[in-house]
C-alpha positions as CSV (number, residue, x, y, z in Angstrom):
1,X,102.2,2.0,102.5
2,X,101.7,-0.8,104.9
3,X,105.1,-3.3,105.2
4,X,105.4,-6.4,106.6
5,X,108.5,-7.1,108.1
6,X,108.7,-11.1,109.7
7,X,111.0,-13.6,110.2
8,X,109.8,-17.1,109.6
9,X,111.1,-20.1,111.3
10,X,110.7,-23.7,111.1
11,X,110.3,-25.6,114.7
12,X,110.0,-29.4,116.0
13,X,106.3,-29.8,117.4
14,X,108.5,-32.0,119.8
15,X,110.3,-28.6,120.9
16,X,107.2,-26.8,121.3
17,X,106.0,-27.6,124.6
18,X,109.6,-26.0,125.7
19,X,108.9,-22.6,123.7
20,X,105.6,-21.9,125.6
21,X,107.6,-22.3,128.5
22,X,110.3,-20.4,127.6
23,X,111.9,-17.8,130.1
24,X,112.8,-15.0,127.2
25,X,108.6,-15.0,126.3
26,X,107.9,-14.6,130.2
27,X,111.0,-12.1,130.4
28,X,109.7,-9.8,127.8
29,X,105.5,-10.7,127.1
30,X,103.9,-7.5,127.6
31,X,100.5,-10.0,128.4
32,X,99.4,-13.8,128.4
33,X,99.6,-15.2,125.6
34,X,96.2,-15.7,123.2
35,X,95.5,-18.4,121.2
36,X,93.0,-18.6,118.5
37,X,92.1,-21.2,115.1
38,X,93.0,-19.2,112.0
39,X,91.3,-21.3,108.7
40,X,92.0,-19.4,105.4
41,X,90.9,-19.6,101.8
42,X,93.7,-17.8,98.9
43,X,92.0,-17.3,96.2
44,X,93.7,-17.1,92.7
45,X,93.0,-17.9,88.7
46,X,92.9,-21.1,86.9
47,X,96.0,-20.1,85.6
48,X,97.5,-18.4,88.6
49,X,97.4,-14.6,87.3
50,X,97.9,-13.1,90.9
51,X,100.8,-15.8,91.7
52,X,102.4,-14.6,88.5
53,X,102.0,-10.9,89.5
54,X,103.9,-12.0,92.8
55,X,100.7,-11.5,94.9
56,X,98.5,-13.4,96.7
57,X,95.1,-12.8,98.4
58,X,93.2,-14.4,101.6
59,X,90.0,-14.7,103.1
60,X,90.8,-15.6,106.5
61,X,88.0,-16.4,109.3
62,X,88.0,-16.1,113.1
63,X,85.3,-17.3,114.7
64,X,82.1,-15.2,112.5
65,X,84.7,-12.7,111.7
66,X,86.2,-12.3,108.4
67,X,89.4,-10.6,107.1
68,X,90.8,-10.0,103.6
69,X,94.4,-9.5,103.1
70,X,96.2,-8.9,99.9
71,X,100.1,-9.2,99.9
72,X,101.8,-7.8,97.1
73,X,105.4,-8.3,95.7
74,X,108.1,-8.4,98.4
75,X,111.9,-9.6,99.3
76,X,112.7,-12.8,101.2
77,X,116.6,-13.2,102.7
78,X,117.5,-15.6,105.4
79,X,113.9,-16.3,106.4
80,X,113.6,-12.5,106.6
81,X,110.3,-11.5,104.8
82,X,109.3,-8.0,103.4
83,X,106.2,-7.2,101.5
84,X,103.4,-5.0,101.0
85,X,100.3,-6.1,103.0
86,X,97.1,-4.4,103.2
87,X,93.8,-6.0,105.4
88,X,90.0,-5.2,105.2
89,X,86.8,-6.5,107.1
90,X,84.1,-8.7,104.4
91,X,80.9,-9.7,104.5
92,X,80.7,-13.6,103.4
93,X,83.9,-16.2,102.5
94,X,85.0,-14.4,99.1
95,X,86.8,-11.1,99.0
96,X,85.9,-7.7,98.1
97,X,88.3,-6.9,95.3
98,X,86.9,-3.0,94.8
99,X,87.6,-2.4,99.0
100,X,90.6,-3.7,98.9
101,X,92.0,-1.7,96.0
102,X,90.5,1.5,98.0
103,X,92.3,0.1,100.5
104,X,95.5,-0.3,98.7
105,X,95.1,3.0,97.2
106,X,98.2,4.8,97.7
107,X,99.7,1.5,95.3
108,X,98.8,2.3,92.1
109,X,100.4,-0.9,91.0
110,X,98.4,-3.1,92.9
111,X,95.2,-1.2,92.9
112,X,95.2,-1.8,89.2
113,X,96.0,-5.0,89.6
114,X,92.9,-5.9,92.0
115,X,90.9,-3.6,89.4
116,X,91.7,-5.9,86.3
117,X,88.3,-7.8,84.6
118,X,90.4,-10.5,84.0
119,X,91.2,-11.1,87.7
120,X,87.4,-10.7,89.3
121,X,85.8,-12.8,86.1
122,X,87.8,-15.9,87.1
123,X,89.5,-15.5,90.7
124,X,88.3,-18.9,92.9
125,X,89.5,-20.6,96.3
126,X,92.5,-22.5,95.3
127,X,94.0,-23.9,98.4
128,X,93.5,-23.8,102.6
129,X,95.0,-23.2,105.2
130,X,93.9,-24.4,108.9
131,X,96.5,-23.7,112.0
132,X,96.0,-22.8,115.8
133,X,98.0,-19.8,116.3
134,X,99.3,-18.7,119.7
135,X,100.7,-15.1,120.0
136,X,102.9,-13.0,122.6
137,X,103.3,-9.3,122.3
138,X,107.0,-8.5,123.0
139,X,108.9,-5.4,124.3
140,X,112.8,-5.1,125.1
141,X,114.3,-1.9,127.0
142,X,115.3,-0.2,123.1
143,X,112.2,0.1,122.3
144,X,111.8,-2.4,120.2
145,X,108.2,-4.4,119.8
146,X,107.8,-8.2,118.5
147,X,104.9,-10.2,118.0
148,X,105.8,-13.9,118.0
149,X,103.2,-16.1,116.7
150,X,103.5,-20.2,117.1
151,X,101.4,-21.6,114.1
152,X,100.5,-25.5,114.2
153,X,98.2,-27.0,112.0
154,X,98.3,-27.9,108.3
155,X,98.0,-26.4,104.1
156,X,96.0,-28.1,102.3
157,X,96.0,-28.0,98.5
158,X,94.8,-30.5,95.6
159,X,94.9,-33.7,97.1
160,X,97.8,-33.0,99.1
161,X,98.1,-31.6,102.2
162,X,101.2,-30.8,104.3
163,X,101.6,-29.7,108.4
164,X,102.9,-26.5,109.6
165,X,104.7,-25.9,112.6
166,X,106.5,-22.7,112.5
167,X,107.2,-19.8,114.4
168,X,106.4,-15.9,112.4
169,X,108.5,-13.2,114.4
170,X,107.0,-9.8,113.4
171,X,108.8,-6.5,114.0
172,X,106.2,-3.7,115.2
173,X,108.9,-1.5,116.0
174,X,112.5,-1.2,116.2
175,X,115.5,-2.7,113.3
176,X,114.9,-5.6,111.9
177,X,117.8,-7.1,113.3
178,X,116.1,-7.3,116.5
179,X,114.2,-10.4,114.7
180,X,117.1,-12.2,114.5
181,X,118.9,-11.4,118.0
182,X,116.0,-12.7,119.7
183,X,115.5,-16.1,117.1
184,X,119.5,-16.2,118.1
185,X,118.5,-15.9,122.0
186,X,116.1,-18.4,121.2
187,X,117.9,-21.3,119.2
188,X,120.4,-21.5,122.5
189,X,118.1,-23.7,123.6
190,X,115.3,-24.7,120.5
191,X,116.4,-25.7,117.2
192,X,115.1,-23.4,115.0
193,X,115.5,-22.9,110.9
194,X,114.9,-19.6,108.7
195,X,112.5,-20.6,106.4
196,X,111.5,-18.6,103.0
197,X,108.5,-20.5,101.7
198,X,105.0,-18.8,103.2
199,X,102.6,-20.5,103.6
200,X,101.1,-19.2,100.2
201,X,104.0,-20.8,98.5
202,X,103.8,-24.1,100.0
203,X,100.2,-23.9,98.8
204,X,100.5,-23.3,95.7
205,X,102.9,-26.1,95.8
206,X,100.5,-28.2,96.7
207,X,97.7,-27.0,94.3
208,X,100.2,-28.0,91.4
209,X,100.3,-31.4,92.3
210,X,102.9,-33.1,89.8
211,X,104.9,-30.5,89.4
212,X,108.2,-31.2,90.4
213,X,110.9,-29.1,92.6
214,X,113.3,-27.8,90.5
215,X,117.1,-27.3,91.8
216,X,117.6,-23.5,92.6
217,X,121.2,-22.2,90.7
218,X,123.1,-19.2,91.1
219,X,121.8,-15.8,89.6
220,X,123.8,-13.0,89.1
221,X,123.2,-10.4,91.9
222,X,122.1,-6.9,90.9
223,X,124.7,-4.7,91.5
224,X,126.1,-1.5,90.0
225,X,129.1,0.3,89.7
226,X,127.8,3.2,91.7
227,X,127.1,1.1,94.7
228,X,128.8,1.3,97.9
229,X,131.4,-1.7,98.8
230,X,128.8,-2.4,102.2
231,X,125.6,-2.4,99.9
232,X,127.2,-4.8,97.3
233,X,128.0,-7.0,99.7
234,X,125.1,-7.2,100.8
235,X,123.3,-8.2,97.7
236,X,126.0,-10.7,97.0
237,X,125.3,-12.3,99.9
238,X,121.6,-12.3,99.5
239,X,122.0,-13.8,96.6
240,X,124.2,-16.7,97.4
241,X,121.8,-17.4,100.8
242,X,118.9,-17.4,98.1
243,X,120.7,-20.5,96.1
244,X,121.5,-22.1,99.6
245,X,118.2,-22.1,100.9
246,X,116.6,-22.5,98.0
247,X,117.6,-26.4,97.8
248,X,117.1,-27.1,101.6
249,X,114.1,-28.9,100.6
250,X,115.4,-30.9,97.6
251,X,118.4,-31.8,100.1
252,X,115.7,-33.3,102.8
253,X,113.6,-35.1,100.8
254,X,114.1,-36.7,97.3
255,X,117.4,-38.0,96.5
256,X,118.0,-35.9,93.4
257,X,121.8,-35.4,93.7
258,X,121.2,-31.9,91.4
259,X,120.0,-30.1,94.7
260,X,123.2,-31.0,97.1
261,X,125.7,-29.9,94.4
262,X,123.7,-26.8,93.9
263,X,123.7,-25.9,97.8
264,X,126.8,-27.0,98.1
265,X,127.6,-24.6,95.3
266,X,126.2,-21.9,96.9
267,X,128.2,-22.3,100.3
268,X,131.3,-21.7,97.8
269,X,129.6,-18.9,96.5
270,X,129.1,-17.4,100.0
271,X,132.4,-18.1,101.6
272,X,134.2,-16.6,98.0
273,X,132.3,-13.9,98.9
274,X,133.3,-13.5,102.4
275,X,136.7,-13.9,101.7
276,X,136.5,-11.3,98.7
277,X,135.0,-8.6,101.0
278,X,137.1,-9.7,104.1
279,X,140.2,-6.9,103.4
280,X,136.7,-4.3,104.3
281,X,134.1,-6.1,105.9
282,X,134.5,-9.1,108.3
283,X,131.8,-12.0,109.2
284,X,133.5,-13.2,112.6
285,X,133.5,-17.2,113.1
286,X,131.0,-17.4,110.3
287,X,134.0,-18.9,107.5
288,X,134.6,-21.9,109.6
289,X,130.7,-23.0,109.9
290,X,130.4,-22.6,106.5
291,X,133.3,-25.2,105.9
292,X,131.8,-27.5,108.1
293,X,128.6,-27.9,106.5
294,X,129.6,-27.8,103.0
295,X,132.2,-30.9,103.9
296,X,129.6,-32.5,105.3
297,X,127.3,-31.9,101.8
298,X,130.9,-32.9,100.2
299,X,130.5,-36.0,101.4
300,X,127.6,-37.1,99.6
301,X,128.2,-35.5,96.0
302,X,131.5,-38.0,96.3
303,X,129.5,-40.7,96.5
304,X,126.7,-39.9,94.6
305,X,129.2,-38.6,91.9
306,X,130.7,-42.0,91.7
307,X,127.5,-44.2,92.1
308,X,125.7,-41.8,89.4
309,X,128.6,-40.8,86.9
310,X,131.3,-42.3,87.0
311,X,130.9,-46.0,87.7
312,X,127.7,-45.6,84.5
313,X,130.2,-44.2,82.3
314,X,132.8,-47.5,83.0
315,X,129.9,-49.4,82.5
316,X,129.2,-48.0,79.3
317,X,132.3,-47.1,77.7
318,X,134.3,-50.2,77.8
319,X,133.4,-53.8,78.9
320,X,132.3,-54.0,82.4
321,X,134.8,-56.0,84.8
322,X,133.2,-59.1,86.9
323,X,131.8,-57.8,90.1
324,X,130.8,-54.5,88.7
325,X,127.3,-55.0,90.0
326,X,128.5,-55.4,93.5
327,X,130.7,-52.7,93.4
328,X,127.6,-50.2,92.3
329,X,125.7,-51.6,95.0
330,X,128.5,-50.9,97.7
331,X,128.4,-47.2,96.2
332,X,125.2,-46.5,96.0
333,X,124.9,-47.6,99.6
334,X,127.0,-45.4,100.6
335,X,125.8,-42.9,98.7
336,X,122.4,-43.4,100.5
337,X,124.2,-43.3,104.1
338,X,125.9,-40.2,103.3
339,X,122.6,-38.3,102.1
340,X,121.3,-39.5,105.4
341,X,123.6,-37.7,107.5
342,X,123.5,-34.9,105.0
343,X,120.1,-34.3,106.2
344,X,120.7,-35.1,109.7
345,X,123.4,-31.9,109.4
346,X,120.6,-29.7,107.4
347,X,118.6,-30.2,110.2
348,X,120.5,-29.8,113.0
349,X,120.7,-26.8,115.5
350,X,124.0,-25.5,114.8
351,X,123.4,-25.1,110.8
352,X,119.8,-22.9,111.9
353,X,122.7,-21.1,114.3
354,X,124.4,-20.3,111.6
355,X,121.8,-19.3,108.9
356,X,120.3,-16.7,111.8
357,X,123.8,-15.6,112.3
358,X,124.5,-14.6,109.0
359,X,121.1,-13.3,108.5
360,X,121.9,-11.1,111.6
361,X,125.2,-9.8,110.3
362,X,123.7,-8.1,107.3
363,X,121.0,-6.6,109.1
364,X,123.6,-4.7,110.5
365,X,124.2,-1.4,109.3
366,X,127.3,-0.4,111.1
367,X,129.6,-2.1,108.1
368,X,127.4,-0.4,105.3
369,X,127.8,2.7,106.3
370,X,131.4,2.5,107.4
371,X,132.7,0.7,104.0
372,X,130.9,3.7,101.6
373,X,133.8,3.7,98.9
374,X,132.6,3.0,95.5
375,X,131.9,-0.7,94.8
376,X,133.1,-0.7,91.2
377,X,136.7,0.1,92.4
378,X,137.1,-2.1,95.0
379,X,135.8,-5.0,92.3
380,X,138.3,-4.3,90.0
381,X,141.0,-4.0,92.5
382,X,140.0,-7.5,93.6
383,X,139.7,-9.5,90.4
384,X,143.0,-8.1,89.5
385,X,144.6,-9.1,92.7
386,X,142.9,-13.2,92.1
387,X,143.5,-12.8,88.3
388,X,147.5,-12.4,89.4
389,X,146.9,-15.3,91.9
390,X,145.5,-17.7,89.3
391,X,147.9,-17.1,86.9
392,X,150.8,-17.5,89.7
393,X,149.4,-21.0,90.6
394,X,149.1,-22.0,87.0
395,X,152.5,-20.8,85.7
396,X,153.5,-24.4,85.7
397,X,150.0,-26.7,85.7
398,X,150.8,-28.7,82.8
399,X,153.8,-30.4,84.9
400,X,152.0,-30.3,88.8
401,X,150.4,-32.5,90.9
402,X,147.7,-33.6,91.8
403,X,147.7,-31.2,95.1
404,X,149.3,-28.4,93.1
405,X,146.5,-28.7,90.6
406,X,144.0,-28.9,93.0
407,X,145.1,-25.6,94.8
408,X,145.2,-24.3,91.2
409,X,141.1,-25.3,90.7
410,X,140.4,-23.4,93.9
411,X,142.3,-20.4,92.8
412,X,140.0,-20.6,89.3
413,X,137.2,-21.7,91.0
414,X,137.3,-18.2,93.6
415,X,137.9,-16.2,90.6
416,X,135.1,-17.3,88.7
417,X,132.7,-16.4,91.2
418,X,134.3,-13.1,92.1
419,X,134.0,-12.2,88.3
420,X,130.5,-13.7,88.0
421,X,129.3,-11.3,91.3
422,X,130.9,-8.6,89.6
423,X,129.1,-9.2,86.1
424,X,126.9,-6.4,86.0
425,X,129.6,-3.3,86.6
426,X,130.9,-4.5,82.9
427,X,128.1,-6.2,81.1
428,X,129.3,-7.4,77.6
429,X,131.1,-9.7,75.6
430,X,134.4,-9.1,77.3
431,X,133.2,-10.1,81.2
432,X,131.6,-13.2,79.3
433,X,134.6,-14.4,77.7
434,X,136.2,-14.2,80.6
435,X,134.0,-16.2,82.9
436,X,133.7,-18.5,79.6
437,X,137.5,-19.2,79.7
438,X,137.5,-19.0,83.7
439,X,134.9,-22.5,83.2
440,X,136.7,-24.3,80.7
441,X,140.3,-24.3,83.4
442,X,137.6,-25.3,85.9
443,X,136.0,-28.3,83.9
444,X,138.9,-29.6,83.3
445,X,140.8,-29.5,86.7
446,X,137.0,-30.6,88.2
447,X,137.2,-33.6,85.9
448,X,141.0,-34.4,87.2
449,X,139.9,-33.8,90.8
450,X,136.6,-36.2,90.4
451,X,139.2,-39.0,89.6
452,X,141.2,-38.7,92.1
453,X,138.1,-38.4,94.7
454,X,137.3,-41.7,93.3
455,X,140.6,-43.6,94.0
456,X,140.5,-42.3,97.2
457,X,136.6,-43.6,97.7
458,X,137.9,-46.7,95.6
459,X,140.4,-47.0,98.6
460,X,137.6,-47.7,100.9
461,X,135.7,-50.6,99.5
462,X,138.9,-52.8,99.3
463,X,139.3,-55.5,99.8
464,X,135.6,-56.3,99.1
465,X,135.2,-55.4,95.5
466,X,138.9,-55.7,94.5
467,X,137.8,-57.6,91.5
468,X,136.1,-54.8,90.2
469,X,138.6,-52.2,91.2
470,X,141.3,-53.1,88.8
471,X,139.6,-52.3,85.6
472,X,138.2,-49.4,87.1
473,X,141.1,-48.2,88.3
474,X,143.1,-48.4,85.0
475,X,139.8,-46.9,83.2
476,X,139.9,-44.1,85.7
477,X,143.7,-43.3,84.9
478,X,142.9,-43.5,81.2
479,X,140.0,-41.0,81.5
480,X,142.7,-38.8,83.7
481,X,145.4,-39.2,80.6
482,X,142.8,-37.4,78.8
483,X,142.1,-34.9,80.6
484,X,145.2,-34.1,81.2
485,X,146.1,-33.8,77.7
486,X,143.7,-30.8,77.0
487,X,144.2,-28.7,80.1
488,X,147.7,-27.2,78.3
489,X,144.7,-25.6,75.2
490,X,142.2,-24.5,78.0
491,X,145.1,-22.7,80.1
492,X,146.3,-21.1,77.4
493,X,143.2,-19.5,76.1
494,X,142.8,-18.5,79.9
495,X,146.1,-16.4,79.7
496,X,145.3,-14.5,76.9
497,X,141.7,-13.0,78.8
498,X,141.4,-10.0,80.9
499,X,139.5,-9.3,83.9
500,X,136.5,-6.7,83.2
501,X,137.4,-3.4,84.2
502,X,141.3,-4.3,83.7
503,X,143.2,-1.3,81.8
């Protein structure tokens, strides 16, 4: 069965000159490069059977020749792309749907698929693509073979259309962590991004118009009990890298605030994880990146936070103090400057760095095979150990600090997630109550931290709006009263839970 293996990555047209220049593609080109204009057609139902199915089928011309490929369902993590593909000469711009299911053959699946009246009766072009792409064959002393292909040009769909410039590593032979050595060797001196949307995706995108980007939120990873500690990792990981990337785009353009809490939410996830794992299985230098950028998302949840919550809820629960106006101006501002350099970070050389990085590190398969101990022991060993933490932080919360109470959200805020990755080794009502009463101690300390955040933020627009602050300020410490007074309940019904797997 024919398997794609490819590493997408985004790439400045500004940067591109440099690239064909390069010394790593004159180091290890096997031939001059060749470049050629690739136009496409995917074909698909009015109602998008095969994008439903997870597949997605081309007619792509170069020159008088024609090629058919169909791609069935695959695995994308940290730009790394895996999927079936098959490819099969055709007469004229539509596809032959019975030579490529002889072609697929071996797929049962997808031969059926292709076979299916319902597809052939209604399948039409639904969106183009039209790039120049520029290839160099690759070889390195192990062995290993690349082909890196430079694609510039555009997807067009609808009445939309949007430009690609992107670079498609594809292994030919070797690991796949080759792929991401070399895009490391690389972004020394390029800025480069993983990227998981094909260009398929971004067509379809396109095709549907109005539809609008939806934020991407955590989903439970799929592990088991019977896994090894290295393998469960590694789904955790892909998992949490999926939520990441999967709002990259919301983060760069919009200004839904929905998409930087839920990346931001998914840099906790991962560096939970990492932490959770490090007694077994180390990421060096990566915990310290992944701080950096999720401060720097931090940043603008504050202030988007207060300009979108908080300072509407003044204004709607009580009477709104003189100057109110201005103040919501001054934070929204802000708010706006801070997304700014948000995206300025999101784009910036050092975050691809790190995405390849990590995207690297679980390629390798010297940790999975070292850390084979059951995966179902070392989770319950672990939330026992964080359980025990929590409750030592919160033995006294009703009477702490603000500090001490923050500490104490942390501690509740690592647990959850550890039991959350953990989920599926004790599906049932007992792991959901858990993570049920593991929410309600976080909602509460959240709402308690979010007030503090904004008297320190309210700290930094003085003495401009001090009219306003006042009442806000005595509103905020009414709201915190409140809080306050039902985080004794919610701590209480914490205590009397059990981790899954707990004797």
């Amino acid at each position: 069965m024919p398997t794609e293996v490819e590493l997408k990555l985004l790439i400045d047209p500004a940067d591109v000159p440099r690239l064909r220049r390069h010394e790593l593609l004159r180091a290890h080109a096997v031939a001059p490069p060749a470049t050629r204009l690739l136009v496409s057609a995917y074909f698909d139902t009015p109602d998008l059977w095969l994008k439903r199915h997870g597949a997605a089928l081309r007619v792509r011309r170069e020159g008088r020749r024609r090629v058919q490929t169909f791609k069935g369902d695959g695995g994308v993590h940290a730009g790394l792309h895996t999927r079936q593909e098959w490819e099969s000469p055709v007469r004229g711009d539509r596809p032959d749907l019975e030579a490529l299911a002889q072609r697929v053959g071996a797929d049962p699946a997808c031969a059926d698929l292709l076979r299916d009246p319902a597809l052939a009766a209604r399948l039409g072009p639904v969106f183009t693509t039209r790039f120049r792409r520029t290839t160099w064959q690759l070889a390195f002393p192990d062995g290993s073979e690349i082909e890196l292909a430079l694609d510039q040009g555009e997807v067009r769909g609808g009445r939309g259309r949007e430009p690609i410039s992107e670079i498609e590593l594809e292994l030919l032979a070797g690991e796949p962590g080759v792929l991401f050595d070399f895009a490391l060797a690389l972004a020394d001196t390029i800025a480069l991004r993983p990227f998981d949307a094909s260009k398929a995706q971004r067509g379809y995108a396109l095709w549907a118009g109005g539809q609008r980007r939806e934020p991407v939120k955590a989903q439970p990873p799929e592990v088991s009990a019977q896994m090894s500690v290295g393998e469960g990792l590694a789904r955790i990981v892909a998992a949490c890298l999926a939520q990441i990337q999967g709002n990259e785009a919301g983060v760069l353009a919009g200004d839904d605030p929905e998409f930087v809490h839920q990346m931001r939410v998914g840099l906790r996830r991962l560096r939970v994880a990492l932490s959770l794992f490090s007694p077994v299985i180390a990421c060096p230098g990566c915990q310290p990146e992944l701080k950096w950028i999720a401060r720097e998302l931090g940043a603008v949840r504050d202030w988007e936070v207060l300009a979108r919550q908080t300072l509407p809820a003044l204004r709607a629960e009580g009477d709104a103090p003189a100057g109110l106006d201005a103040l919501q101006a001054a934070v929204t501002r802000r708010a706006a400057q801070a997304r700014r350099a948000a995206r300025r970070v999101v784009l910036s050389p050092r975050y691809g760095r790190l995405q390849l990085r990590l995207g690297a590190w679980l390629q390798e398969e010297r940790w999975r095979q070292a850390q084979a101990a059951p995966l179902g022991e070392f989770a319950d060993k672990m939330l026992a150990r964080y359980h025990k933490r929590l409750l030592k932080r919160g033995a006294r919360l009703a009477w702490s600090d603000a500090p001490q109470r923050h500490a104490t959200r942390i501690a509740a805020k690592k647990l959850r997630y550890a039991a959350e990755f953990f989920c599926g080794l004790h599906p049932g009502k007992r792991s959901c109550d858990y993570v049920r009463a593991l929410a309600q101690v976080q909602d509460v300390l959240g709402r308690l931290n979010d007030i503090v955040i904004a008297e320190t933020l309210f700290g930094r627009l003085l003495p401009a709006h001090e009219e306003a602050l006042g009442p806000a300020r005595r509103w905020l410490a009414a709201r915190h009263d409140a809080a306050l007074a039902t985080l004794p309940a919610v701590w209480k019904a914490f205590t009397k839970t059990r981790p899954p797997g707990a004797r």
